[in-house]
Biopython code that builds the backbone (N, CA, C, O; Angstrom):
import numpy as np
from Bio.PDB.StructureBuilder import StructureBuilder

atoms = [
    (1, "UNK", "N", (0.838, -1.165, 0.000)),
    (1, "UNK", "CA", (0.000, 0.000, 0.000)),
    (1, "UNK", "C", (0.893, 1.241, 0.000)),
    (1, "UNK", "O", (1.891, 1.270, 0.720)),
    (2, "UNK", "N", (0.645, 2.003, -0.587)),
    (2, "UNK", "CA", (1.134, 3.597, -1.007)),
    (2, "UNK", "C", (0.859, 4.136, 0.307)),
    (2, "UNK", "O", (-0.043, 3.821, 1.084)),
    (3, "UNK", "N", (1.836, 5.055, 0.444)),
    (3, "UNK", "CA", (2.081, 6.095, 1.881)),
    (3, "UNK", "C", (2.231, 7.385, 1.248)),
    (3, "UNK", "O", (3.204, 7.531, 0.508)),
    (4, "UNK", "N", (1.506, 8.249, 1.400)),
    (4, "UNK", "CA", (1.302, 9.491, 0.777)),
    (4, "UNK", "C", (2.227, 10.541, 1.570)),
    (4, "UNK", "O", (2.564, 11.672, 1.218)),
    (5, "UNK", "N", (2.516, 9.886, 2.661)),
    (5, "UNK", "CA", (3.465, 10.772, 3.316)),
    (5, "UNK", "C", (4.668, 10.594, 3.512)),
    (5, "UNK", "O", (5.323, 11.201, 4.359)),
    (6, "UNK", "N", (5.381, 9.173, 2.242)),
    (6, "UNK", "CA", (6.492, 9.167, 2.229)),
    (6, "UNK", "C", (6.883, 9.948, 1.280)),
    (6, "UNK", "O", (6.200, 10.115, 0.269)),
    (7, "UNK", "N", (8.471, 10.753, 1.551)),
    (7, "UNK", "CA", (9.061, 10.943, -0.111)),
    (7, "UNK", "C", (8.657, 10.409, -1.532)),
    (7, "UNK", "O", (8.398, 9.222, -1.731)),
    (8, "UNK", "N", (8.640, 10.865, -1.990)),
    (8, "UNK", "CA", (8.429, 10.510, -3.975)),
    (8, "UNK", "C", (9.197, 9.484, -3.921)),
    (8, "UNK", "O", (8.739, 8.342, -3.960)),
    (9, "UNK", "N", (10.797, 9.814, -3.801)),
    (9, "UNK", "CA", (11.710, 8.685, -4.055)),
    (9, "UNK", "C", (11.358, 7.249, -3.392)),
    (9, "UNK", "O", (11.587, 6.168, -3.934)),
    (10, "UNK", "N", (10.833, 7.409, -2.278)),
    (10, "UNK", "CA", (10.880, 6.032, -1.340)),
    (10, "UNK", "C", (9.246, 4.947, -1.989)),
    (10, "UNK", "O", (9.159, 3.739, -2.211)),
    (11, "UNK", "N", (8.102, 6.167, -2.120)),
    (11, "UNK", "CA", (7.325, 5.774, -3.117)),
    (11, "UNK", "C", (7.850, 5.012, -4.319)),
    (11, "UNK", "O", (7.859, 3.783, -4.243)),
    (12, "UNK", "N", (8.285, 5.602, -5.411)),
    (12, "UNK", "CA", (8.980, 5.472, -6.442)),
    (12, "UNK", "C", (9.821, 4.136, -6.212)),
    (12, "UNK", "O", (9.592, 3.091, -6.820)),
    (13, "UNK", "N", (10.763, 4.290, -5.317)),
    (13, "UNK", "CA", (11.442, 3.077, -5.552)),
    (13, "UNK", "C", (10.924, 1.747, -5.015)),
    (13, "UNK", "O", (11.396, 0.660, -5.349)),
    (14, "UNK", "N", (9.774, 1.938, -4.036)),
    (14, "UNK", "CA", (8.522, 0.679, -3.770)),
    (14, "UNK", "C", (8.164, 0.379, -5.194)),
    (14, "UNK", "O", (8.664, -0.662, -5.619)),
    (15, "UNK", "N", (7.469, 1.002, -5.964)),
    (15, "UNK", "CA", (6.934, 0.767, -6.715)),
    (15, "UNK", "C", (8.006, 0.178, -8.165)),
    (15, "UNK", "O", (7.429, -0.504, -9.012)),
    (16, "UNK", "N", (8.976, 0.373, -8.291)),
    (16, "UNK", "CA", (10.202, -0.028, -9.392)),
    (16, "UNK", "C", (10.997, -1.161, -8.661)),
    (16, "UNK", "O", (11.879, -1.686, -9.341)),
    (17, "UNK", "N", (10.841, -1.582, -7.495)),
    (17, "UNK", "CA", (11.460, -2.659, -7.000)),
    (17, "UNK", "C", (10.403, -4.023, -7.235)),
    (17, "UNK", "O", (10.799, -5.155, -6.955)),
    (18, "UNK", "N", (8.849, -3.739, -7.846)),
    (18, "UNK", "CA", (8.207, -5.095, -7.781)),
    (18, "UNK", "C", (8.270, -6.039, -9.323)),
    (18, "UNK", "O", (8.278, -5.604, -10.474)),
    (19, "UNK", "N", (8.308, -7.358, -8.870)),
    (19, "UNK", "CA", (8.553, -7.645, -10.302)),
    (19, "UNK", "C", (7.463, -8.049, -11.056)),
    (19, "UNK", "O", (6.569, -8.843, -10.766)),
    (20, "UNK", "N", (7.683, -7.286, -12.237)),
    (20, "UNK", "CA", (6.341, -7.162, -12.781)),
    (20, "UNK", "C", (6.267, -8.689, -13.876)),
    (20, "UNK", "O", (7.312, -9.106, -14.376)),
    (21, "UNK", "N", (5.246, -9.225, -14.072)),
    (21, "UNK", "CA", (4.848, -11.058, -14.882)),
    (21, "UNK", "C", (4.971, -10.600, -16.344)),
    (21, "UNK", "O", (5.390, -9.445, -16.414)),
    (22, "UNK", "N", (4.761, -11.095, -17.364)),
    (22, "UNK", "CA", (4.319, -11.313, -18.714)),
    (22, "UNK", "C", (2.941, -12.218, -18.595)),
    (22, "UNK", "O", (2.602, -13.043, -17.746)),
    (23, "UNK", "N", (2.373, -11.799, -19.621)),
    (23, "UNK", "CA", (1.289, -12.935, -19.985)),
    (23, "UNK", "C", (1.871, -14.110, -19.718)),
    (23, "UNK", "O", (1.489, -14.388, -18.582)),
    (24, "UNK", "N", (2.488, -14.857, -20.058)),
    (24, "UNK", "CA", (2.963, -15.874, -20.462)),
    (24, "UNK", "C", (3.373, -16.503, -19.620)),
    (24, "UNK", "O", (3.465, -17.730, -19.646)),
    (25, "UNK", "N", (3.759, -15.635, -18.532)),
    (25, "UNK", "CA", (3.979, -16.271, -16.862)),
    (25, "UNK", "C", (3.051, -16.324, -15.975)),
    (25, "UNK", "O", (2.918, -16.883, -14.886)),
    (26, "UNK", "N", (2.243, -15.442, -16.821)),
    (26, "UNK", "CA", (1.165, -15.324, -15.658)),
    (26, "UNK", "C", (0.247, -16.335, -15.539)),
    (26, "UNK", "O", (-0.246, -16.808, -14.515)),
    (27, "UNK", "N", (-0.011, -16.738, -17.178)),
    (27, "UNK", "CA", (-0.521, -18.166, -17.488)),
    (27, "UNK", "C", (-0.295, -19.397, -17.064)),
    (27, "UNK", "O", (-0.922, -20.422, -16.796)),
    (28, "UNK", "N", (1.175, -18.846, -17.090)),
    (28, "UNK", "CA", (1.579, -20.803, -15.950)),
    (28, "UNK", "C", (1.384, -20.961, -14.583)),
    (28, "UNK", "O", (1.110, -22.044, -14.066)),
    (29, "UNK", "N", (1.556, -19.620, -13.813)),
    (29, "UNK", "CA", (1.830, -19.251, -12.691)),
    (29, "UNK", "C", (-0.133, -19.920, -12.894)),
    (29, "UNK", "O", (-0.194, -21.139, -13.057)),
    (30, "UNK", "N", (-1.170, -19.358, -12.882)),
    (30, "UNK", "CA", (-2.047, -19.679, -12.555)),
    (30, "UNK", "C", (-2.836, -21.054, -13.453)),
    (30, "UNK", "O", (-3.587, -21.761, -12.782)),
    (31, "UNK", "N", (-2.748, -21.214, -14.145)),
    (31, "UNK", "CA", (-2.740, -22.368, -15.264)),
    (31, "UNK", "C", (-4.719, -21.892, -16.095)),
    (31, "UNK", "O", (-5.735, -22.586, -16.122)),
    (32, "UNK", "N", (-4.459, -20.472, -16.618)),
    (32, "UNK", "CA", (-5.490, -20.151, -16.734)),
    (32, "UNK", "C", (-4.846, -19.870, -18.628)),
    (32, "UNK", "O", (-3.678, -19.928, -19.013)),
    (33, "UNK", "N", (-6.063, -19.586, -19.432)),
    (33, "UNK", "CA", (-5.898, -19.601, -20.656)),
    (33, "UNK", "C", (-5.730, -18.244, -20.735)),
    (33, "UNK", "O", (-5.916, -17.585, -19.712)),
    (34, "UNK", "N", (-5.368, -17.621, -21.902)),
    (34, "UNK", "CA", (-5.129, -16.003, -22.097)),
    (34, "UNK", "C", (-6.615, -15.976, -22.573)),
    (34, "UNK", "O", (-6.754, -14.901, -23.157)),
    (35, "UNK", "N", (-7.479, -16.487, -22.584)),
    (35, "UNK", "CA", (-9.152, -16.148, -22.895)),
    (35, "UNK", "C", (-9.662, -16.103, -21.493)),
    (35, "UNK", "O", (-10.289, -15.089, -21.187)),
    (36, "UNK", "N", (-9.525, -16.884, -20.731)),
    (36, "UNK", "CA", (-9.572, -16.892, -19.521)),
    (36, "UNK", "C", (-9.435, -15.677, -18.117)),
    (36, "UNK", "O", (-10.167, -15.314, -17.197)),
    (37, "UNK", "N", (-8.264, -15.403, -18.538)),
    (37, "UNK", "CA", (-7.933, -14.293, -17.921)),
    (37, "UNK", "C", (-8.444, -13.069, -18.357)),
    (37, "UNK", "O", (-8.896, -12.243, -17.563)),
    (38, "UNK", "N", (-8.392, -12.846, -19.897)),
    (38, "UNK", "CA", (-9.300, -11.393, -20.166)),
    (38, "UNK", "C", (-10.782, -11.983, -19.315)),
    (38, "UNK", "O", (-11.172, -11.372, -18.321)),
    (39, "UNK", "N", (-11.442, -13.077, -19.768)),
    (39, "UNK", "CA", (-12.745, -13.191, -19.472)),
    (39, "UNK", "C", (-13.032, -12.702, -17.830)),
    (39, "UNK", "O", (-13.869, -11.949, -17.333)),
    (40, "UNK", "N", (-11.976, -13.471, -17.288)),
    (40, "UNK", "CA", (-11.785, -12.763, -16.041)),
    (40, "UNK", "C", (-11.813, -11.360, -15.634)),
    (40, "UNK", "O", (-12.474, -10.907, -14.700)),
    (41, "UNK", "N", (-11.116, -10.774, -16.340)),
    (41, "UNK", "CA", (-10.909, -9.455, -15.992)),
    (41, "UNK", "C", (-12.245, -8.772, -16.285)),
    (41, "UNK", "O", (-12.854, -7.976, -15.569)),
    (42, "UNK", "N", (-12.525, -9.180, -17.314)),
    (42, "UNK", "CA", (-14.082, -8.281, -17.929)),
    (42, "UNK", "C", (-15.300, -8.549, -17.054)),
    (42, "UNK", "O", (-16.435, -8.134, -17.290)),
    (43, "UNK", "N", (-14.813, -9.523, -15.697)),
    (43, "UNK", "CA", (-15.546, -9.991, -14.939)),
    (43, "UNK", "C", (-15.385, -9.108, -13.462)),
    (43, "UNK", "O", (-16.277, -8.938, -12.630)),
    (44, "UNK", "N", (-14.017, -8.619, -13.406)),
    (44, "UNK", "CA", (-13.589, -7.812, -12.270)),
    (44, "UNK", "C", (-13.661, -8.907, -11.171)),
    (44, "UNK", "O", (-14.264, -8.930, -10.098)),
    (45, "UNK", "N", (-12.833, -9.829, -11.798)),
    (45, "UNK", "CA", (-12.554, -10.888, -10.923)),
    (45, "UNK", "C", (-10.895, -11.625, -11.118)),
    (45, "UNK", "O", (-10.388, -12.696, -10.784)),
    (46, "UNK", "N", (-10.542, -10.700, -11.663)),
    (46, "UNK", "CA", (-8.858, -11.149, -11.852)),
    (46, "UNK", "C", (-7.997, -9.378, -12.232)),
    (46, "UNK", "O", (-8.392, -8.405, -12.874)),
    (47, "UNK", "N", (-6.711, -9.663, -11.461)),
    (47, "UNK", "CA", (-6.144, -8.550, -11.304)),
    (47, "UNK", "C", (-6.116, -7.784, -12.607)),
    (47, "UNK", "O", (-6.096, -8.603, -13.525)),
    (48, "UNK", "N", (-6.108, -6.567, -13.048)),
    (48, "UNK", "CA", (-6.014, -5.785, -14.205)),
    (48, "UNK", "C", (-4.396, -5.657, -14.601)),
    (48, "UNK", "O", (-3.764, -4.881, -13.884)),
    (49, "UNK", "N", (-3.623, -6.360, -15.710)),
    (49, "UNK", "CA", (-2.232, -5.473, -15.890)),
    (49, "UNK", "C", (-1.792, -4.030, -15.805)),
    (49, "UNK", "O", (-2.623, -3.200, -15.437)),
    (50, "UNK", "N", (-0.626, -3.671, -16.095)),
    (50, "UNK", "CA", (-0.530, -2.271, -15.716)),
    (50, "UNK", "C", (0.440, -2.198, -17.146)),
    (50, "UNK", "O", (1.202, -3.079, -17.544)),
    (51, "UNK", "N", (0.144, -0.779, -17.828)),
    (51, "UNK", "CA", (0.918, -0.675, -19.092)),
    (51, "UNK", "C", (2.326, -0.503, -18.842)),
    (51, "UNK", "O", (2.616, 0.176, -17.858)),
    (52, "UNK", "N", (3.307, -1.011, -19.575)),
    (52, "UNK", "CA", (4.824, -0.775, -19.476)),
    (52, "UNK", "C", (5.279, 0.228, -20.556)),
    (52, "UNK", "O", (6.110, 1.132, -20.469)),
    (53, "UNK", "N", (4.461, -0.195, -21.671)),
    (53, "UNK", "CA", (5.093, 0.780, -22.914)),
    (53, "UNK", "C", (3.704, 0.818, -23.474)),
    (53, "UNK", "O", (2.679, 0.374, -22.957)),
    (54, "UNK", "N", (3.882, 1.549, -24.854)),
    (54, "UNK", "CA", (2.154, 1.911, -25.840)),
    (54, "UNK", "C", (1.674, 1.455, -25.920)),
    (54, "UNK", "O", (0.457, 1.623, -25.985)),
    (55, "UNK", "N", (2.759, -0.220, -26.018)),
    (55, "UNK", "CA", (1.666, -2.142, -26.274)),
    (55, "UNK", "C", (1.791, -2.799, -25.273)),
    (55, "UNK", "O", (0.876, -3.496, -24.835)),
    (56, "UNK", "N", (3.106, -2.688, -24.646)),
    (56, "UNK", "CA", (3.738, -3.942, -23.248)),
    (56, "UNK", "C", (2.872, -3.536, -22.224)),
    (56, "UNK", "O", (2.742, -2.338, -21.970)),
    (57, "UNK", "N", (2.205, -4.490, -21.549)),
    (57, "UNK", "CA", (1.471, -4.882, -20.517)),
    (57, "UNK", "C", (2.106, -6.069, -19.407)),
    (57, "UNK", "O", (2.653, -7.099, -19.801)),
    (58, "UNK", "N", (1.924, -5.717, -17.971)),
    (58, "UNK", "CA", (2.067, -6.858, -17.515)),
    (58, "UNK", "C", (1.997, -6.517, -15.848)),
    (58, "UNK", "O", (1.846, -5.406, -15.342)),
    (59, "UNK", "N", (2.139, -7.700, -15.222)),
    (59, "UNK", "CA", (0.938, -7.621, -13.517)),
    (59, "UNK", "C", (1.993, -7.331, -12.827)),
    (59, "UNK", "O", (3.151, -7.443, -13.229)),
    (60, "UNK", "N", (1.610, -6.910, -11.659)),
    (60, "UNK", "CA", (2.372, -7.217, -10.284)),
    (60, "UNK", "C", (2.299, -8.671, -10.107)),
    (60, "UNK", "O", (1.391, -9.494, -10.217)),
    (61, "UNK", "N", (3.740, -8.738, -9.750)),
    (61, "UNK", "CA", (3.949, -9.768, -9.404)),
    (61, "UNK", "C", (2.813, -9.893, -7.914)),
    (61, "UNK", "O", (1.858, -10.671, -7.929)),
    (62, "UNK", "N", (3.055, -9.207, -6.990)),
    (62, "UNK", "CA", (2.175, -9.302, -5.341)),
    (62, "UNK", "C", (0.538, -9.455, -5.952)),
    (62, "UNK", "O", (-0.164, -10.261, -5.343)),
    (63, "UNK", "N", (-0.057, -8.757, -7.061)),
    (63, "UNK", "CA", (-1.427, -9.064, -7.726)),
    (63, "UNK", "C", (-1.803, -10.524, -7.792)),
    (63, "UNK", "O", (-2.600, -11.241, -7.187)),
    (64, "UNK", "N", (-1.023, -10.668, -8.645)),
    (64, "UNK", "CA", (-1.210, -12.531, -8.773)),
    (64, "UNK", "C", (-1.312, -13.366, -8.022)),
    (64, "UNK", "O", (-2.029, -14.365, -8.075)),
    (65, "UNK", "N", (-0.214, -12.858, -6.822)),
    (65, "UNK", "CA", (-0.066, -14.249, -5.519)),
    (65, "UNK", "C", (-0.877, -13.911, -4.801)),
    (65, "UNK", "O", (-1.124, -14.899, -4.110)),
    (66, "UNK", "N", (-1.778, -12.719, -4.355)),
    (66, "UNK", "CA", (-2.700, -12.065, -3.875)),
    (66, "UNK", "C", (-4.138, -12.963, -4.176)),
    (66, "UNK", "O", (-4.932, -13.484, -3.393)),
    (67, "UNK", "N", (-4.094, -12.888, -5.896)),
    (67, "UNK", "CA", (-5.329, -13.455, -6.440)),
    (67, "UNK", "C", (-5.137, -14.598, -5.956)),
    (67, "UNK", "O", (-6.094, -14.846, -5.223)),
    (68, "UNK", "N", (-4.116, -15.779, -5.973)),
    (68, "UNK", "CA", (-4.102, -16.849, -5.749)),
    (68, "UNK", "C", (-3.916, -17.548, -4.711)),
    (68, "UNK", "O", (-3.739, -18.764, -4.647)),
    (69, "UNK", "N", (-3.968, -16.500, -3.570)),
    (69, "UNK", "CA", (-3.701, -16.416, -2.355)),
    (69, "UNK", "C", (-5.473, -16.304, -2.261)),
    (69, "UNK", "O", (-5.834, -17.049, -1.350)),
    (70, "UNK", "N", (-6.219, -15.871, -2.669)),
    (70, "UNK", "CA", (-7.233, -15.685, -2.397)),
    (70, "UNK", "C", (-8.718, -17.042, -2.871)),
    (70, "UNK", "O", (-9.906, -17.025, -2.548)),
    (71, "UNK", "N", (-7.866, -18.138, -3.791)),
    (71, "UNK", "CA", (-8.474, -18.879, -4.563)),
    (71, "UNK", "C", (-9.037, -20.357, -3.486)),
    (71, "UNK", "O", (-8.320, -20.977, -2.702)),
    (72, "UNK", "N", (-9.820, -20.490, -3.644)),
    (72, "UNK", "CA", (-10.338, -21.571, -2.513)),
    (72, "UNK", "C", (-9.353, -22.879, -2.808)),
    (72, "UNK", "O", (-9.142, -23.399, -3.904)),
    (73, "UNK", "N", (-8.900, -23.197, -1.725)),
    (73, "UNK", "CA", (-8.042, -24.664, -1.358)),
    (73, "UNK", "C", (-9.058, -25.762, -1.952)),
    (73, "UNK", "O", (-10.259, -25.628, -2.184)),
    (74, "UNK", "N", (-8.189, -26.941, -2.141)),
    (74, "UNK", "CA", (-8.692, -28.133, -2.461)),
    (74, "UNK", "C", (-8.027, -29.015, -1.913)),
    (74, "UNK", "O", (-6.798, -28.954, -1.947)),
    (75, "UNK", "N", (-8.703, -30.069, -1.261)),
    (75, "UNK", "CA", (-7.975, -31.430, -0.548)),
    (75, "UNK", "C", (-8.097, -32.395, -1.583)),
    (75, "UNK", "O", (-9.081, -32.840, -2.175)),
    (76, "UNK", "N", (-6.595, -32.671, -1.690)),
    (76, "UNK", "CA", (-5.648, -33.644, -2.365)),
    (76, "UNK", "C", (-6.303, -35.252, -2.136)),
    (76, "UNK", "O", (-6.325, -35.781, -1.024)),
    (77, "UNK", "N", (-6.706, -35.767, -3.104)),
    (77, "UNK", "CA", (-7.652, -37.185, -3.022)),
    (77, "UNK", "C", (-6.470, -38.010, -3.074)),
    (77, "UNK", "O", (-6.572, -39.237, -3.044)),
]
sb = StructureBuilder()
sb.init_structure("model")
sb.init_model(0)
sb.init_chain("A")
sb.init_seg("    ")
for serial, (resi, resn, name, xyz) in enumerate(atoms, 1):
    if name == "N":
        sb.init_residue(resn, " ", resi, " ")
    sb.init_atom(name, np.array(xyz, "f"), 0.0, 1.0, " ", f" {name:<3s}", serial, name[0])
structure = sb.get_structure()
């Protein structure tokens, strides 16, 4: 969480120290389809990427483990 009453820099460098996924990791990391995940999102039920460049997109890393941190357990048969 953002602290509005820290320095810019200390902000700033929270925020440039997280590592940000690719699609492509993000896919394995959760074992969801890239249809899946938009469908998700258009659902406001899976984290939104954040733009890197005009086209590059990609998550917080803490988003993902968050989401999947949040995904109901299953006992192992």
């Amino acid at each position: 969480m953002v602290n509005d009453n820290e320095p810019i820099s200390k902000r700033l460098a929270a925020l440039v120290a997280e590592r940000h996924l690719r699609r492509p990791t993000v896919e394995e990391l959760t074992g969801l389809s890239r249809s899946s995940i938009y469908d998700l999102m258009a659902k406001n039920a899976f984290p939104r990427p954040v733009r890197l460049t005009g086209k590059a997109v990609a998550w917080p890393e803490s988003a993902i483990a968050e989401w999947l941190a949040q995904r109901p357990k299953t006992d192992a048969a």
